[in-house]
ChimeraX commands (.cxc) that place a marker at each C-alpha (Angstrom):
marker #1 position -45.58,-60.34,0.61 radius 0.5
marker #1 position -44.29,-57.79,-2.08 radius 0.5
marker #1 position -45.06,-58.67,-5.59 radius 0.5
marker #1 position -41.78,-57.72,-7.67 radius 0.5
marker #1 position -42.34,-56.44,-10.92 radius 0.5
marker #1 position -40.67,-59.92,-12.35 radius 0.5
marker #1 position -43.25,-62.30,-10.29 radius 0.5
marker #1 position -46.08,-59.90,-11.73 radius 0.5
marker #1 position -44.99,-60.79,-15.32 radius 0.5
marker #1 position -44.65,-64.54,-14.07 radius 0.5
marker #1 position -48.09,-64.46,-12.71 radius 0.5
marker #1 position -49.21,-62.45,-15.87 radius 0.5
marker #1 position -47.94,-65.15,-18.48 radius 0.5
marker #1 position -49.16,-68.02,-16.22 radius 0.5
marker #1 position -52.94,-66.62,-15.88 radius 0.5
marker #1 position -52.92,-66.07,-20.19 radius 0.5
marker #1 position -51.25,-69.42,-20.62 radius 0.5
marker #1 position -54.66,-70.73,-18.55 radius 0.5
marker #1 position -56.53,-68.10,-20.43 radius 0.5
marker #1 position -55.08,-69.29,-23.38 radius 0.5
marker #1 position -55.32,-73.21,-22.89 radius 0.5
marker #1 position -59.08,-72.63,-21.80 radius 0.5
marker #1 position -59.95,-70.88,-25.00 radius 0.5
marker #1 position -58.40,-73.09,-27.52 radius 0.5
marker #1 position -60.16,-75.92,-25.89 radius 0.5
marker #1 position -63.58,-73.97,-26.66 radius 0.5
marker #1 position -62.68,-73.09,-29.81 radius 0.5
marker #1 position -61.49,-76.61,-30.59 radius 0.5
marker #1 position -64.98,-77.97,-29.08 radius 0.5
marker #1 position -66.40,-75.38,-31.31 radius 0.5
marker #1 position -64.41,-76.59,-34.34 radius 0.5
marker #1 position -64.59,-80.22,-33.67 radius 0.5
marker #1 position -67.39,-81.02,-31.61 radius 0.5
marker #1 position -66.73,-83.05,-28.53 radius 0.5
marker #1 position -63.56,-84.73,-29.56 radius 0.5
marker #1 position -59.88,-82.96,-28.49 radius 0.5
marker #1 position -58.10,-80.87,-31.17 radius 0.5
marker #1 position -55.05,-82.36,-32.20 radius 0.5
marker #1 position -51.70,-80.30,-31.39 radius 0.5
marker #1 position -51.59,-78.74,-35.20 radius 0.5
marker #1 position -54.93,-76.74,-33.97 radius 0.5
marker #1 position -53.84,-76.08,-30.70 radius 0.5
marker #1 position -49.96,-74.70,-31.28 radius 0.5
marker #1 position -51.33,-71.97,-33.69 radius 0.5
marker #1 position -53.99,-70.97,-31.72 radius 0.5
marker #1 position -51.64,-70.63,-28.85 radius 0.5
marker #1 position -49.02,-68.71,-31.18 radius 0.5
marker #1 position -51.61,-66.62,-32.18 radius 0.5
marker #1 position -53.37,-65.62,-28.62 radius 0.5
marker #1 position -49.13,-64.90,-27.91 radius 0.5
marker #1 position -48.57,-63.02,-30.87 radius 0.5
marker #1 position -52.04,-60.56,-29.93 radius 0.5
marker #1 position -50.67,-59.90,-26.73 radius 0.5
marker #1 position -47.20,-58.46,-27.64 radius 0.5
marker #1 position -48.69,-56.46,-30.03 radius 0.5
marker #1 position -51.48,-55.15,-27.21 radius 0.5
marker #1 position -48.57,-54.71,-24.73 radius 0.5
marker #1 position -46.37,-52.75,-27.77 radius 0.5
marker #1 position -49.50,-50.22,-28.30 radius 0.5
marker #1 position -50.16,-49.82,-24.72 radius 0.5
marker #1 position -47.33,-46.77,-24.70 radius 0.5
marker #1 position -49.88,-45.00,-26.77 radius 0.5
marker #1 position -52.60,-45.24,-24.51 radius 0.5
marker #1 position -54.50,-42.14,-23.53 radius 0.5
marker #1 position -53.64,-40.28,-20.05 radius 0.5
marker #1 position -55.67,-37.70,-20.57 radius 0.5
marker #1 position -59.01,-36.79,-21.20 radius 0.5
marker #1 position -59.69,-33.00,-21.33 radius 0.5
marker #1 position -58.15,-31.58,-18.02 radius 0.5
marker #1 position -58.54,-34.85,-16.32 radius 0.5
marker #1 position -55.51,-37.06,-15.71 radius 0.5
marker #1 position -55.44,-40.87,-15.73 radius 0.5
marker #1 position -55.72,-41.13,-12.12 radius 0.5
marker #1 position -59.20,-39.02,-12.03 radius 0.5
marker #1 position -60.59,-40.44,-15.19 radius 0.5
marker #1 position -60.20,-44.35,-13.23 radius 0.5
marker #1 position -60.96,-42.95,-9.63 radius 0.5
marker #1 position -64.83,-41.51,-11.31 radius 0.5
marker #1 position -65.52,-44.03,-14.18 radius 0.5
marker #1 position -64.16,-47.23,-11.37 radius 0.5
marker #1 position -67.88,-48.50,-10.84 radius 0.5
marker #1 position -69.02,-47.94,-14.66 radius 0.5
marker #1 position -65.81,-49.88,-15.49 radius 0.5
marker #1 position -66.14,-52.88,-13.48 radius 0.5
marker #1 position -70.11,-52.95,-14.39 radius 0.5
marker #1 position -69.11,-52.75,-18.51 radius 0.5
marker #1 position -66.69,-56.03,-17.90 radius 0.5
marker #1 position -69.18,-57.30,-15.87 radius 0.5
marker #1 position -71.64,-57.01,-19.28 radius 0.5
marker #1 position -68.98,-58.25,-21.17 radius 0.5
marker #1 position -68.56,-61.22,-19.19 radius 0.5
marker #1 position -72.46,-61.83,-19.50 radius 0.5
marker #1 position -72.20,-61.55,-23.27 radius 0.5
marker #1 position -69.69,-64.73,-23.18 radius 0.5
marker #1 position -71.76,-66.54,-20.59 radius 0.5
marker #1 position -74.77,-65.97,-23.16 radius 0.5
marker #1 position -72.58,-67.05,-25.63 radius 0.5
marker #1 position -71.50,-70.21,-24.21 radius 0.5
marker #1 position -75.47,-70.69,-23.10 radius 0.5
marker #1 position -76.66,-70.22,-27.07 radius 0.5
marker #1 position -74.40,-73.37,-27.44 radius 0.5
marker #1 position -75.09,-75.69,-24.61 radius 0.5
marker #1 position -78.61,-75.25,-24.66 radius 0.5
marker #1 position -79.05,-76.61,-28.04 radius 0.5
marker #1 position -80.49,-73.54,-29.83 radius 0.5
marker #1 position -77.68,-73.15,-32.56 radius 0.5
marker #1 position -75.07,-75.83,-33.36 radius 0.5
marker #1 position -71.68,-76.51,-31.87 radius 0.5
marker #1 position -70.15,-75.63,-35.08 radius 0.5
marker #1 position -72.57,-72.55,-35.97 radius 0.5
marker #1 position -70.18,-68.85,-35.52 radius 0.5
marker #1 position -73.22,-66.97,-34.55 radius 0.5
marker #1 position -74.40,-68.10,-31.20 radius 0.5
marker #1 position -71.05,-66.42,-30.28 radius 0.5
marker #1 position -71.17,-63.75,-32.60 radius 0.5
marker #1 position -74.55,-62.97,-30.80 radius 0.5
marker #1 position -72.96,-63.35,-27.23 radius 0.5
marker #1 position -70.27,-61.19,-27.25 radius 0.5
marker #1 position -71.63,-58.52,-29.63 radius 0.5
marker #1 position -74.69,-58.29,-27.58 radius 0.5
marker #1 position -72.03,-57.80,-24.36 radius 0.5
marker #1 position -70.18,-54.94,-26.44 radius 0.5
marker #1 position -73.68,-53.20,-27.07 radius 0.5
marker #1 position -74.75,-53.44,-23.94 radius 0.5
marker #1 position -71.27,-52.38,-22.34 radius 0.5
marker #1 position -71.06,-49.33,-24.32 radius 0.5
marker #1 position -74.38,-48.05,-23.87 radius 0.5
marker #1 position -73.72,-48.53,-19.82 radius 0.5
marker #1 position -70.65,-46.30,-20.39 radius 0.5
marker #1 position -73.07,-43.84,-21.93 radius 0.5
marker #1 position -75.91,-44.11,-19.47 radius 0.5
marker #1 position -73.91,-44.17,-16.02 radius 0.5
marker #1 position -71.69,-41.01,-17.23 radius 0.5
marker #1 position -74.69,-39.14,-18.19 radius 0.5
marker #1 position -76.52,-40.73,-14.93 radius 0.5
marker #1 position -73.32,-38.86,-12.66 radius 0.5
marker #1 position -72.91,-35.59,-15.29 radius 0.5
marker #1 position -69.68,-36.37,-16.98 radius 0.5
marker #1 position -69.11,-36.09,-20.62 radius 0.5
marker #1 position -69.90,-40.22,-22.44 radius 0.5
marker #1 position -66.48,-39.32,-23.55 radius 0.5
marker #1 position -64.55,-39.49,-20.74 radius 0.5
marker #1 position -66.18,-42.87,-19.58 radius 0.5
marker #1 position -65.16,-43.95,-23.04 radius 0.5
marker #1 position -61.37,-42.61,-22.65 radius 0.5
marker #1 position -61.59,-44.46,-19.15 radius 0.5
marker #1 position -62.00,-47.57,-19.99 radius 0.5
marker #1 position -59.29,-47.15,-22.96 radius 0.5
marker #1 position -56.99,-45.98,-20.23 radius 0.5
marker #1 position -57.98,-49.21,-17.94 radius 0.5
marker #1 position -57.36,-51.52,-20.98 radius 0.5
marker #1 position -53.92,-49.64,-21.61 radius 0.5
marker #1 position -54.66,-49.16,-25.34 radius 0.5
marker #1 position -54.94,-46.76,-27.80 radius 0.5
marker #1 position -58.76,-45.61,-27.47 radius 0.5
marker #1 position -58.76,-46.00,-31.11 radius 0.5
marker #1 position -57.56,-49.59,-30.65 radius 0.5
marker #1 position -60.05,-50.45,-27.69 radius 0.5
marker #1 position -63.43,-49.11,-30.02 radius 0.5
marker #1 position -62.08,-51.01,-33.08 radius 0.5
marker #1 position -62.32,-54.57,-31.51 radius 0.5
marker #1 position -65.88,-53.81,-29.69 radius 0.5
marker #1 position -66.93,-52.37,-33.08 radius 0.5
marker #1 position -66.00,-55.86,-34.66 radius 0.5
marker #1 position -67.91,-57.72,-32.35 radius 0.5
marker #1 position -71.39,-55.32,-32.63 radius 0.5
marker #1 position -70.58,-55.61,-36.34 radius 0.5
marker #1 position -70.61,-59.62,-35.67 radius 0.5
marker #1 position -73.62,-59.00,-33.70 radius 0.5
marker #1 position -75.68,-57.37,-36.53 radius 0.5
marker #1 position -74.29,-59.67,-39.37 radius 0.5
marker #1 position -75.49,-62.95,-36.95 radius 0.5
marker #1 position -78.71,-61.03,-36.01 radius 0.5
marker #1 position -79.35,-60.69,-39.51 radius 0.5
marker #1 position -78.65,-63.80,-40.74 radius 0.5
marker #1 position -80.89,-65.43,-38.00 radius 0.5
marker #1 position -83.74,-63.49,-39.30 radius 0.5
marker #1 position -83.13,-64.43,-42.63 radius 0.5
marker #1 position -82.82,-67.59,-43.08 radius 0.5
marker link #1:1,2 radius 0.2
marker link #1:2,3 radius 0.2
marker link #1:3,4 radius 0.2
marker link #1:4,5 radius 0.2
marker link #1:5,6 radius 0.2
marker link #1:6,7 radius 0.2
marker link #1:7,8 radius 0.2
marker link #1:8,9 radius 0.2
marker link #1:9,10 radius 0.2
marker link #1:10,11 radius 0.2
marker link #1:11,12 radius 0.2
marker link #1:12,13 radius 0.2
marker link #1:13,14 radius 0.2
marker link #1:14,15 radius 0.2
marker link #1:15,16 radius 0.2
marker link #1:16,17 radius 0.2
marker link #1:17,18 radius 0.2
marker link #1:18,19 radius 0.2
marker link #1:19,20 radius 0.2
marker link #1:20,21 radius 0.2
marker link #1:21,22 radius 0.2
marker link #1:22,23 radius 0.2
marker link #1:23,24 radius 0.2
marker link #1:24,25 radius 0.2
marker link #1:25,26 radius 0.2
marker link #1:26,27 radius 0.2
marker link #1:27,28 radius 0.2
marker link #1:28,29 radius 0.2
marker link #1:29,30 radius 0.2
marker link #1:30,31 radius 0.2
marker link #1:31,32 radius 0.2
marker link #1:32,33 radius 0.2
marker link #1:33,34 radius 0.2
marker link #1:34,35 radius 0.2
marker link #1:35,36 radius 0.2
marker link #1:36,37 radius 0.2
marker link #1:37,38 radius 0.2
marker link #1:38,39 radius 0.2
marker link #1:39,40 radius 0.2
marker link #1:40,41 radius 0.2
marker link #1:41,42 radius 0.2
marker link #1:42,43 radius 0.2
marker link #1:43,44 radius 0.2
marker link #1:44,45 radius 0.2
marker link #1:45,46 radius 0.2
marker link #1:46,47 radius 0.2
marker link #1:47,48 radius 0.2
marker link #1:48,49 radius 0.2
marker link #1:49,50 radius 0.2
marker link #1:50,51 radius 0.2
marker link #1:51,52 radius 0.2
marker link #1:52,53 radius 0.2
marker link #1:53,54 radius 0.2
marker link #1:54,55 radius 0.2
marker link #1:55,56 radius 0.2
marker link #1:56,57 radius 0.2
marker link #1:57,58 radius 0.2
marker link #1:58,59 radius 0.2
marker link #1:59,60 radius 0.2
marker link #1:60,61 radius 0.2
marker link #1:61,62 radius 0.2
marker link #1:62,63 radius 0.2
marker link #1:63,64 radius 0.2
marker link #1:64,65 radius 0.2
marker link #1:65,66 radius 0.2
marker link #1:66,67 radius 0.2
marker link #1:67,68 radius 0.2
marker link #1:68,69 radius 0.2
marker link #1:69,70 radius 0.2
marker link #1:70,71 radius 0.2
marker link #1:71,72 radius 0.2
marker link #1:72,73 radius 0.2
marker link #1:73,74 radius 0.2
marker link #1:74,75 radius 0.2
marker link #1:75,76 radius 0.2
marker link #1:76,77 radius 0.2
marker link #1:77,78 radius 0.2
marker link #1:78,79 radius 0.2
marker link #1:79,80 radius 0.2
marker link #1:80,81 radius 0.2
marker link #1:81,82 radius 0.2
marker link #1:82,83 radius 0.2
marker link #1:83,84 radius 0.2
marker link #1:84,85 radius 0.2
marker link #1:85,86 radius 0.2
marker link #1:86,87 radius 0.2
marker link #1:87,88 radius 0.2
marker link #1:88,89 radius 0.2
marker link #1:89,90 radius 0.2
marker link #1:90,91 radius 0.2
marker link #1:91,92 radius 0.2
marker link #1:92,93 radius 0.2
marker link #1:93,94 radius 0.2
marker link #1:94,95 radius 0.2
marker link #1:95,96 radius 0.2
marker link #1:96,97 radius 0.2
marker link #1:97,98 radius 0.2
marker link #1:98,99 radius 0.2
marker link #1:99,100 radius 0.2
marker link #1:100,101 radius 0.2
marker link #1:101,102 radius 0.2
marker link #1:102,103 radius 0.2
marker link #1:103,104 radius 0.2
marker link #1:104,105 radius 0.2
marker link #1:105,106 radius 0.2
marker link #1:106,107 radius 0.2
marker link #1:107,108 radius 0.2
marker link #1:108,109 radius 0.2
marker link #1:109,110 radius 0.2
marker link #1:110,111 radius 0.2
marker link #1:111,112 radius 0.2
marker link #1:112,113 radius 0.2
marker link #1:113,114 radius 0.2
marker link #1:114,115 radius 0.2
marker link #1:115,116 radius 0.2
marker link #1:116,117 radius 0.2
marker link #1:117,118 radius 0.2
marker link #1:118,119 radius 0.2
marker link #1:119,120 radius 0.2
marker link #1:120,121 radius 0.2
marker link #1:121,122 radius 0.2
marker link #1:122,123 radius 0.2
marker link #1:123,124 radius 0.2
marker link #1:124,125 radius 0.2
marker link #1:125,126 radius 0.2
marker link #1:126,127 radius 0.2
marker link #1:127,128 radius 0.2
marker link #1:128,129 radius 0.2
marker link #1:129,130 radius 0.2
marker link #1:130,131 radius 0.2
marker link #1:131,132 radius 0.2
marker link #1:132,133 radius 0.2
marker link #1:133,134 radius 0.2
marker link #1:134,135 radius 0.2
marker link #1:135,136 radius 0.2
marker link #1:136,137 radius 0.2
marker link #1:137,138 radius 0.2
marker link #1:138,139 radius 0.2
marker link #1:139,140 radius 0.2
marker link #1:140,141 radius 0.2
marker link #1:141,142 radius 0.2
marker link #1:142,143 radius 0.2
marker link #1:143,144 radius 0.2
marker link #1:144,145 radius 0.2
marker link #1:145,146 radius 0.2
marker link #1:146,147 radius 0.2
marker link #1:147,148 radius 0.2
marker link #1:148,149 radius 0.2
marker link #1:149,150 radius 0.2
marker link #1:150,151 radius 0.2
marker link #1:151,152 radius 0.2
marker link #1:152,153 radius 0.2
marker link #1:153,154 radius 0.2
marker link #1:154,155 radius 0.2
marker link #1:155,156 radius 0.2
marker link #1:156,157 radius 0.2
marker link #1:157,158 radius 0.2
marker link #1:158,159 radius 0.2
marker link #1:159,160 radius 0.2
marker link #1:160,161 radius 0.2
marker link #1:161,162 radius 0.2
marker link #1:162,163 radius 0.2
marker link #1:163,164 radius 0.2
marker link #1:164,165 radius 0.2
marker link #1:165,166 radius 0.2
marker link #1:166,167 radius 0.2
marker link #1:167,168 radius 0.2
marker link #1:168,169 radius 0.2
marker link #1:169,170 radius 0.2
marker link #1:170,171 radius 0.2
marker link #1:171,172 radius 0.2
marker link #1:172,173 radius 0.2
marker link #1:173,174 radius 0.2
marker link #1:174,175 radius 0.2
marker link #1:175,176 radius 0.2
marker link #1:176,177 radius 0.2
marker link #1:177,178 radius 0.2
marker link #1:178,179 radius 0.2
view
């Protein structure tokens, strides 16, 4: 079967609606506790995960296709298993997340069990970018371009957001230690 370009942005819209539902669910659970969000939560939330993704899909034309003499194509094909192993660390940084929480060890309602999670997952990620292109004798900067060129956005754009969440990480860290 062929996938046309208009069932790929069918299929595309219908996985982030999921996506979408999933997360407002968990941030409503977050928000609320165990009881359902009512729709005036849920519709902005919804506009809002919408609205993020037109603007990702409008910066995408100024993603990177180059890094140094290497073309998009090259920079994928080398940095392919680093890639897949950083969203695999990212994904363990939610599932820590979500663990902080149903464990018991901070509140349902507490931001920095996930503020831990996912800014742990963006430290670790970024230091296995690091490690695995020094491991096979590239440049840390093309693994980083790589992965801005997988995420089709500006690499400026990518390192903002993961800076965000280690700067999450740190503030949560610190707070924990506190007090």
């Amino acid at each position: 079967m062929t996938i046309t370009p208009a069932l790929r942005r069918l299929l595309i819209y219908c996985s982030q609606a999921v996506g979408v539902s999933i997360a407002t669910h968990g941030i409503g659970r977050l928000l609320y506790g165990s009881k359902w969000p009512s729709i005036t939560v849920c519709l902005p939330l919804i506009l809002l995960a919408y609205a993020i993704t037109g603007t990702f899909q409008a910066l995408s034309r100024w993603a990177p296709n180059v890094c140094g003499s290497k073309c998009r194509e090259t920079l994928l094909r080398e940095n392919r298993g680093a890639i897949l192993t950083e969203n695999l660390l990212l994904l363990g940084g939610l599932v820590a997340a979500i663990s902080i929480y149903q464990t018991g060890a901070l509140p349902n309602q507490d931001w920095r069990g996930m503020a831990l999670g996912t800014g742990g997952g963006c430290v670790m990620a970024l230091a296995w970018l690091a490690v695995a292109a020094a491991v096979s004798g590239r440049q840390p900067k093309e693994a980083y371009v790589a992965y801005a060129v997988y995420c089709n956005l500006p690499t400026v754009v990518v390192y903002s957001l993961i800076l965000c969440c280690v700067s999450a990480c740190v503030a949560a860290s610190v707070s924990l230690l506190v007090g």
